[in-house]
N, C-alpha and C positions, 0 to 999 in steps of 0.2 A: 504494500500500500504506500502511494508514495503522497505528499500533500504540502501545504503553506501552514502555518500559524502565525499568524506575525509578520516579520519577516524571517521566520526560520524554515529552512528545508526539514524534512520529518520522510521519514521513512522506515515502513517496518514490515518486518519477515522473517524467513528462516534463512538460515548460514548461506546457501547458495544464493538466494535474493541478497542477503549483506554481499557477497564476494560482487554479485552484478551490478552492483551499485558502487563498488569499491569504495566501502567502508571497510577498515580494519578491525576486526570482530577480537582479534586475538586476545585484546582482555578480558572479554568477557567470558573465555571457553570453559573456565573454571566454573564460575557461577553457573553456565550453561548444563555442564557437566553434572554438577549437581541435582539440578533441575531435573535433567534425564534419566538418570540414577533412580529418583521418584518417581520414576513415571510422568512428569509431565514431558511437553513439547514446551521446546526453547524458540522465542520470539525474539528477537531483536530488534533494538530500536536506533535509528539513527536521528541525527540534530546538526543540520550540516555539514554532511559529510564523516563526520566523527561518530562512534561508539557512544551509547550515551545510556542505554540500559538493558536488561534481558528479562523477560516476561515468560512466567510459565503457566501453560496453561493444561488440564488435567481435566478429566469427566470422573464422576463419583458414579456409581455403580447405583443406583435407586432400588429402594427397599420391597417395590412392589416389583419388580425386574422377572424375579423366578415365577411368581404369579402370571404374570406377563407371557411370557415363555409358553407355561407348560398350556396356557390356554388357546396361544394359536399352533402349539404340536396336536392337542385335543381335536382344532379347529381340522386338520388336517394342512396343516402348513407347514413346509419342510422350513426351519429357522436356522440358518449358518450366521456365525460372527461376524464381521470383515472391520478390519483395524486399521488405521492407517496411522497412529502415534508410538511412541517409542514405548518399549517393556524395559524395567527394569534389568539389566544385567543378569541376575540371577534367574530371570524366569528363563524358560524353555521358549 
């Protein structure tokens, strides 16, 4: 996303989006790291060209979920996953 505030350039994304922008991400890969670690997605934020923060964002799992589920496998609806953020390290 790229945009004005002000007069400031702003722009924001994941690593590859930073690198096509040529922003310099590299201080942030730590903090990113982390982020990912947990399970979130690492967003990055530019402000002129420059590194300026890293935002993670994550989906919590909702309580009525398994409810959910097993009523449209009942329904006869074949239900697969599909993921597109990052797993923890440790998971499979």
């Amino acid at each position: 996303m790229l945009g004005r505030v002000g007069e400031h350039f702003i722009a924001i994304g994941n690593a590859r989006f930073r690198d096509e922008q040529g922003i310099d991400i590299r201080p942030l890969h730590g903090s990113a790291e982390e982020l990912q670690t947990e399970g979130a997605k690492a967003i990055f934020v530019g402000v002129d060209g420059r590194a300026a923060a890293v935002i993670g964002i994550a989906d919590t799992i909702k309580a009525s979920a398994r409810d959910a589920l097993a009523a449209l496998k009942d329904a006869g609806i074949h239900v697969i996953m599909l993921a597109g953020g990052n797993r923890p390290p440790q998971q499979p």
